[in-house]
C-alpha positions as CSV (number, residue, x, y, z in Angstrom):
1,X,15.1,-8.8,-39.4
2,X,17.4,-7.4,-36.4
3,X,16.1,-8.4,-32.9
4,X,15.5,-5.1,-31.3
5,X,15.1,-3.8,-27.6
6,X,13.6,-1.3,-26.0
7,X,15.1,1.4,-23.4
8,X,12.5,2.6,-21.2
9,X,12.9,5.7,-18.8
10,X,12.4,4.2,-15.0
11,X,13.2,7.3,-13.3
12,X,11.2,10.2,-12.1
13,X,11.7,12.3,-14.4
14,X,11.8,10.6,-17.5
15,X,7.8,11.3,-19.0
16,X,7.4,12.9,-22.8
17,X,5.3,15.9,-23.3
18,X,2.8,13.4,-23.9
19,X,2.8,12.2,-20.5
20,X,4.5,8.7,-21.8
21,X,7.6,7.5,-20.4
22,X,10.6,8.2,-22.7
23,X,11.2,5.0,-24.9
24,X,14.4,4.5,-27.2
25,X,14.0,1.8,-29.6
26,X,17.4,-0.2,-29.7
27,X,17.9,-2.0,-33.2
28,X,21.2,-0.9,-34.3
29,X,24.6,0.6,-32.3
30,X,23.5,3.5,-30.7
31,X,25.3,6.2,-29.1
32,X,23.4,7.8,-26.0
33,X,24.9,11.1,-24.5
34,X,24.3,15.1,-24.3
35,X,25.0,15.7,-27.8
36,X,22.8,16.0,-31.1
37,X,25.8,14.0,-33.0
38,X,28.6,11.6,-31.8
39,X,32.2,13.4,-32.2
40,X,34.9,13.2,-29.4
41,X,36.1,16.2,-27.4
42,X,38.1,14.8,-24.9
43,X,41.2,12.0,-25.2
44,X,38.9,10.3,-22.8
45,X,37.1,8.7,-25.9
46,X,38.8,6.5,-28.7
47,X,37.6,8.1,-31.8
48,X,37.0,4.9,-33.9
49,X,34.9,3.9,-31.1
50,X,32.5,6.7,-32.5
51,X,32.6,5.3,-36.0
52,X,30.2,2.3,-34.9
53,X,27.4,4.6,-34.1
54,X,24.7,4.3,-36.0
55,X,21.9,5.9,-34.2
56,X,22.6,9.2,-32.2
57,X,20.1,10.1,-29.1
58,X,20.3,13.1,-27.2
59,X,19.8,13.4,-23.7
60,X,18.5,16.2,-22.9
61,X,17.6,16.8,-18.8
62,X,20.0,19.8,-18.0
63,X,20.6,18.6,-14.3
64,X,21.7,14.7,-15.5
65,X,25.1,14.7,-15.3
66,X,25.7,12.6,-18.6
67,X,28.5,13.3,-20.6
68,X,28.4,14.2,-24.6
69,X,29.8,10.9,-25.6
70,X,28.1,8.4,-22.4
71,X,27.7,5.1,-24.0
72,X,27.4,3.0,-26.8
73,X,24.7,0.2,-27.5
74,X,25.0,-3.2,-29.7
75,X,22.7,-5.4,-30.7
76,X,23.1,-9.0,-30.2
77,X,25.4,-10.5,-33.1
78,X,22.7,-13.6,-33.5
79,X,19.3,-14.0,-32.2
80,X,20.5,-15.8,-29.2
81,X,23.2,-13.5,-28.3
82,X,23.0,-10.5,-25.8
83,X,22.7,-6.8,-25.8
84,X,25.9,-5.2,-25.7
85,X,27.0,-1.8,-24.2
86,X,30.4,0.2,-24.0
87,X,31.2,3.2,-21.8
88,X,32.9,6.1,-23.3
89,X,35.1,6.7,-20.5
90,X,32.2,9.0,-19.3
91,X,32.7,11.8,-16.4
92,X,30.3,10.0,-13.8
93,X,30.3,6.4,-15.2
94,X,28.0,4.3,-16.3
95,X,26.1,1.4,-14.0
96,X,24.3,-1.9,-14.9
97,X,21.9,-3.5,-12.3
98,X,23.6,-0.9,-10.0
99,X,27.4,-2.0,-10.8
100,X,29.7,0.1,-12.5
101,X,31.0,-1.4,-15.9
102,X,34.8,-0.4,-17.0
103,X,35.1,1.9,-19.5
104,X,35.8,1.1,-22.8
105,X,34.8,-2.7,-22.8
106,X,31.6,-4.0,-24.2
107,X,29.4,-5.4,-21.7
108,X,26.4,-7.9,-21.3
109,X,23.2,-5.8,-21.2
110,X,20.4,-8.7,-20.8
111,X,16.6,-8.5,-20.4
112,X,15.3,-6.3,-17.7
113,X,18.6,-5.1,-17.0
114,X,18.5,-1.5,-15.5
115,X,20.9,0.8,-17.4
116,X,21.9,4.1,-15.1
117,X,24.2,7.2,-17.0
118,X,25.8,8.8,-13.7
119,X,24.8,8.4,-10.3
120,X,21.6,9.2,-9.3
121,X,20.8,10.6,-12.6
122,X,18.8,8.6,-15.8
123,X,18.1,5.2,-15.1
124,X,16.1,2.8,-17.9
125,X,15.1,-0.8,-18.2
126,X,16.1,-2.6,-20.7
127,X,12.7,-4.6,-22.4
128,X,12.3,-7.5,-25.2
129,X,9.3,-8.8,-26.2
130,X,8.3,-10.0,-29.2
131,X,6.4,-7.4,-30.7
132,X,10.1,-5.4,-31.0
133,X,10.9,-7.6,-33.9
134,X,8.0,-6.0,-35.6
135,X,8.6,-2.9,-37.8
136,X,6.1,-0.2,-37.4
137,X,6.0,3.0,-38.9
138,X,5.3,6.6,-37.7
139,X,4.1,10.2,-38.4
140,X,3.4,13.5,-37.6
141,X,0.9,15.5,-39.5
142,X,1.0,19.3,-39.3
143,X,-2.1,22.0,-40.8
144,X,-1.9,25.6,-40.2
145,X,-5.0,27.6,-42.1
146,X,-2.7,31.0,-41.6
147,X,-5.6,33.7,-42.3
148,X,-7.5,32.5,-45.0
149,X,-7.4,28.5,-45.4
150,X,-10.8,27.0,-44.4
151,X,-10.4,24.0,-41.9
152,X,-8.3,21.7,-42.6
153,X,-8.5,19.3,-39.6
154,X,-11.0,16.8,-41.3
155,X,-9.0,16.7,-44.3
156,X,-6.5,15.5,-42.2
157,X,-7.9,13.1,-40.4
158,X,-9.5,11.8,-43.4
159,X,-5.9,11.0,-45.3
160,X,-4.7,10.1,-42.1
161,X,-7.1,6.9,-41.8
162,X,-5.7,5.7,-44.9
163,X,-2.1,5.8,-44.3
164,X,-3.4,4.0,-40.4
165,X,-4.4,1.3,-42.9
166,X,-0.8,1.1,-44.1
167,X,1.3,0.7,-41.4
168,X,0.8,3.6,-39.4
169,X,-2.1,3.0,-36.8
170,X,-1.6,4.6,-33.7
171,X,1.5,5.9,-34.3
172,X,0.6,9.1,-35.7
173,X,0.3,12.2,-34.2
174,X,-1.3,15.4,-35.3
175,X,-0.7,19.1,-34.7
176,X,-3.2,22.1,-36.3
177,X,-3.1,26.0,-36.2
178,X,-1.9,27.1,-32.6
179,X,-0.7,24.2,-31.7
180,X,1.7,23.9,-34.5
181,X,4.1,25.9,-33.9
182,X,8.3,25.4,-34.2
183,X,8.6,24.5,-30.8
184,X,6.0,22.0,-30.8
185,X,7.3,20.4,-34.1
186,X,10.5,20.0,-33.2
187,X,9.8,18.4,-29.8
188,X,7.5,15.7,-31.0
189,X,10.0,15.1,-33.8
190,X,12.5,14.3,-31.3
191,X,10.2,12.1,-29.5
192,X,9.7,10.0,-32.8
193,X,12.8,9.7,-33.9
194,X,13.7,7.8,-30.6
195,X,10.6,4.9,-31.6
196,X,11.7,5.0,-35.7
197,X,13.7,1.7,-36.7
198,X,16.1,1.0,-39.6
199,X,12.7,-0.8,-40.5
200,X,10.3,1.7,-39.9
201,X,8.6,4.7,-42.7
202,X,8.3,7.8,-41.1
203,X,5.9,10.3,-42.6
204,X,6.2,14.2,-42.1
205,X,2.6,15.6,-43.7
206,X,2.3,19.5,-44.0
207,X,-1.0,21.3,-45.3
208,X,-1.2,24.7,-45.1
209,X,0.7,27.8,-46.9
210,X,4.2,27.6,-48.2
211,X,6.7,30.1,-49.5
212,X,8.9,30.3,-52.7
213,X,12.0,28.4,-51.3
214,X,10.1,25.4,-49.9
215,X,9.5,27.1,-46.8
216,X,6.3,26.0,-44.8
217,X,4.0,28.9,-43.1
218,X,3.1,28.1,-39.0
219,X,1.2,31.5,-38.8
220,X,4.3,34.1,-37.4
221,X,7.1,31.2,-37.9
222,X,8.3,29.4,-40.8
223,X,10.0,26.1,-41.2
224,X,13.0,26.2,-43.3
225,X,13.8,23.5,-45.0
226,X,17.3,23.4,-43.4
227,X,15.5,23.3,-40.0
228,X,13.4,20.2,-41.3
229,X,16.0,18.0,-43.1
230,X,17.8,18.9,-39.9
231,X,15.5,17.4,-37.9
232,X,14.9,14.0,-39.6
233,X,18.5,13.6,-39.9
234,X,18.6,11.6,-37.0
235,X,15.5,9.7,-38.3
236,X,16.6,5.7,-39.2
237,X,14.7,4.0,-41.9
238,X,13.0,5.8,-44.8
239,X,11.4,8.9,-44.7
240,X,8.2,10.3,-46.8
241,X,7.8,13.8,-46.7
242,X,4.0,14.8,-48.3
243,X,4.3,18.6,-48.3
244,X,0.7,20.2,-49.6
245,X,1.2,24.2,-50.0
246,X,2.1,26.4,-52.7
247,X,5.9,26.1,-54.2
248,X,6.7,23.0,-51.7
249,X,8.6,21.1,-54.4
250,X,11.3,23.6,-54.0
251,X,12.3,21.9,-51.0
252,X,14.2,19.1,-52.3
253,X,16.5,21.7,-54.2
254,X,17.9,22.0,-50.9
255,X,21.0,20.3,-49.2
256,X,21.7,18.3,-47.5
257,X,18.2,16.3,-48.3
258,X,18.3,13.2,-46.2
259,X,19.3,10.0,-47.0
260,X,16.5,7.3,-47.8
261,X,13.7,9.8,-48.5
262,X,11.4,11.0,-50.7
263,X,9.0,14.4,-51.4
264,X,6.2,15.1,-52.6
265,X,5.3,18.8,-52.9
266,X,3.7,21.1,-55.5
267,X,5.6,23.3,-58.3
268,X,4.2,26.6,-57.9
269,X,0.7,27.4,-56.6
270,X,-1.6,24.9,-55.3
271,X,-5.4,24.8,-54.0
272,X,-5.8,24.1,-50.2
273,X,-6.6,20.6,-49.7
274,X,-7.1,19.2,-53.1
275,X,-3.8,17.2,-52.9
276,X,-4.9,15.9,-49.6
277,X,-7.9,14.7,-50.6
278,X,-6.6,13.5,-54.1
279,X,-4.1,11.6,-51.8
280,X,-6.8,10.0,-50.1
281,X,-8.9,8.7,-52.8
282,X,-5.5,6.8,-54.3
283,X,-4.8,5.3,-50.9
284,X,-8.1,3.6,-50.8
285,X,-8.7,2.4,-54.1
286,X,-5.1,1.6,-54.9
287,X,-4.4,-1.9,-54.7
288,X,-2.2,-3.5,-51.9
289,X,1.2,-2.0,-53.0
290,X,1.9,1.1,-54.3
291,X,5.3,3.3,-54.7
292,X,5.4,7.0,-54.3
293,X,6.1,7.6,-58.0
294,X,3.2,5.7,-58.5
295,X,1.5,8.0,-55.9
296,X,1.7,11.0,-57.9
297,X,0.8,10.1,-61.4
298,X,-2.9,8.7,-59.6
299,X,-3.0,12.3,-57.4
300,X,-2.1,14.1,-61.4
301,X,-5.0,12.3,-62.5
302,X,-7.4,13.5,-60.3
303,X,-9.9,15.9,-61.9
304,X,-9.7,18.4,-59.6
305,X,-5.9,18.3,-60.3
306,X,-5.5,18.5,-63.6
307,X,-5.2,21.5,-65.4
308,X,-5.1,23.5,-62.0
309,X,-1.7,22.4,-60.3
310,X,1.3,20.2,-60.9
311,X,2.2,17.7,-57.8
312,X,5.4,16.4,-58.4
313,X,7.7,13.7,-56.4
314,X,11.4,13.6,-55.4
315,X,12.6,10.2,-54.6
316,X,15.9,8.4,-54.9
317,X,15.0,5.5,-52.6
318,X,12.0,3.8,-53.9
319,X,9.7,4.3,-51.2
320,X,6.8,1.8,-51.1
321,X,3.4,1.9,-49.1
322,X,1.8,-1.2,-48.1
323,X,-0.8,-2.2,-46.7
324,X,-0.8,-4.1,-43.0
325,X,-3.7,-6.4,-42.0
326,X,-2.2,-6.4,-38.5
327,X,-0.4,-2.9,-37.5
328,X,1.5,-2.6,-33.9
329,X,0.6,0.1,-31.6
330,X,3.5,2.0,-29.8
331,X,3.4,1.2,-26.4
């Protein structure tokens, strides 16, 4: 396994809408700037440059003056080698323990380094410790009643305890009714793609009502499924996307569904909750290992399933969830 680093905000203005500090898990080249994807605008950046990147964060304070293609990070080559990072010929530069690096020429980045984009502008620390060669996965768990669902929230919470017991604890987060709204979704999504590894799982859970095409029902919005796969795309690892409404197997017909994940959802109507709990029962008596295929012949099974609705999975990459006697918390 890849060692990995973590970039932690040090300046003042660098806290999550969860009042942690923003935290960008380093375990593969990463490209840091203003934009959602790397591309170059200017002749100021070589273009192959861009083709290393294999993780894309955006930074988004709108008075940091740092420019759409900033920097690039590199792992070390070896597991006594150094952190490496390239500036993309940025606008303001880019400074290292308060020294500004030349552009275009890979650089030592070492532990506790401070990295700065501009002057006066984001500044983070660059952390290792051991627990960052660990893989840890993440979620986010969304239920909206609409008008007529009864409460969900214990449902919830209930299948979530079994996925903590696989991986996940503490390092899932839950929105319900009001709170889960477009806005809400997509900033917390952002905020988790910045932990996710090339190691991690990352689970997107929705229980509520869905539409026809796959799209899921937050009350007065909907979430397209465009608008989802767009928002894992930047997601590294695999991805399980557990999807309990009415028509959410529809879903995976659309493109482009992202790489390295999988779906669950139902074909045509479904009864609130029943997945869910179905879901729950298999993740505690199912033995240590079980793949998602697996998953939803055992949910089919169920006898409040069968002969009522039809789960069905989508999954070209063989997700697998196991079980973890000793979980990492994100910190």
């Amino acid at each position: 396994m890849s060692l990995k680093a973590k970039l932690v905000r040090v300046d003042d203005f660098g806290i999550e809408a969860d009042g942690e500090r923003q935290t960008i898990v380093i375990d593969d080249v990463t490209h840091l700037g203003r934009s959602s994807s790397a591309a170059p605008r200017t002749n100021r950046v070589r273009g192959e440059m861009l083709t290393d990147a294999k993780v894309v964060i955006k930074i988004e304070d709108p008075d940091a003056h740092v420019s759409r293609n900033h920097v690039l990070i590199y792992p070390p080559r070896d597991s006594t080698g150094d952190f490496r990072i390239v500036d993309l010929y940025s606008l303001n530069g880019t400074y290292v323990n308060g020294e500004k690096i030349p552009g275009n020429r890979q650089m030592p980045l070492r532990r506790d380094d401070e990295l700065q984009l501009a002057v006066n502008s984001v500044r983070f620390q660059l952390r290792i410790s051991p627990d960052s060669e660990s893989d840890t996965n993440y979620g986010l768990m969304v239920g909206h009643r609409g008008y007529d669902l009864p409460d969900i929230a214990n449902d919830i919470g209930d299948l979530r305890r079994e996925f903590e017991a696989r991986g996940f604890r503490g390092n899932i987060d839950t929105l319900f009714d009001a709170d889960a709204t477009l806005k809400n979704i997509r900033r917390r999504l952002e905020v988790l793609q910045r932990y996710a590894t090339k190691d991690s799982l990352f689970l997107f859970f929705f229980l509520g009502h869905g539409k026809e095409d796959g799209s899921l029902s937050l009350g007065k919005e909907l979430l397209s499924p465009n608008e989802l796969f767009s928002l894992l795309e930047n997601f590294r690892g695999r991805i399980l996307i557990i999807l309990d409404g009415c028509h959410t197997h529809a879903m995976a017909r659309h493109e482009p569904f992202p790489q390295h994940a999988a779906l669950v959802g139902h074909k045509g109507e479904a009864y609130c909750s029943y997945t869910t709990n179905a879901l729950r029962r298999v993740l505690k008596t199912e033995p240590h290992r079980i793949d998602v295929r697996r998953l939803v012949e055992r949910v089919m099974q169920d006898p409040r399933i069968q002969g009522r609705q039809v789960v069905r999975a989508h999954d070209t990459s063989h997700i697998e969830l196991v079980s973890r006697m000793s979980p990492v918390r994100r910190k």
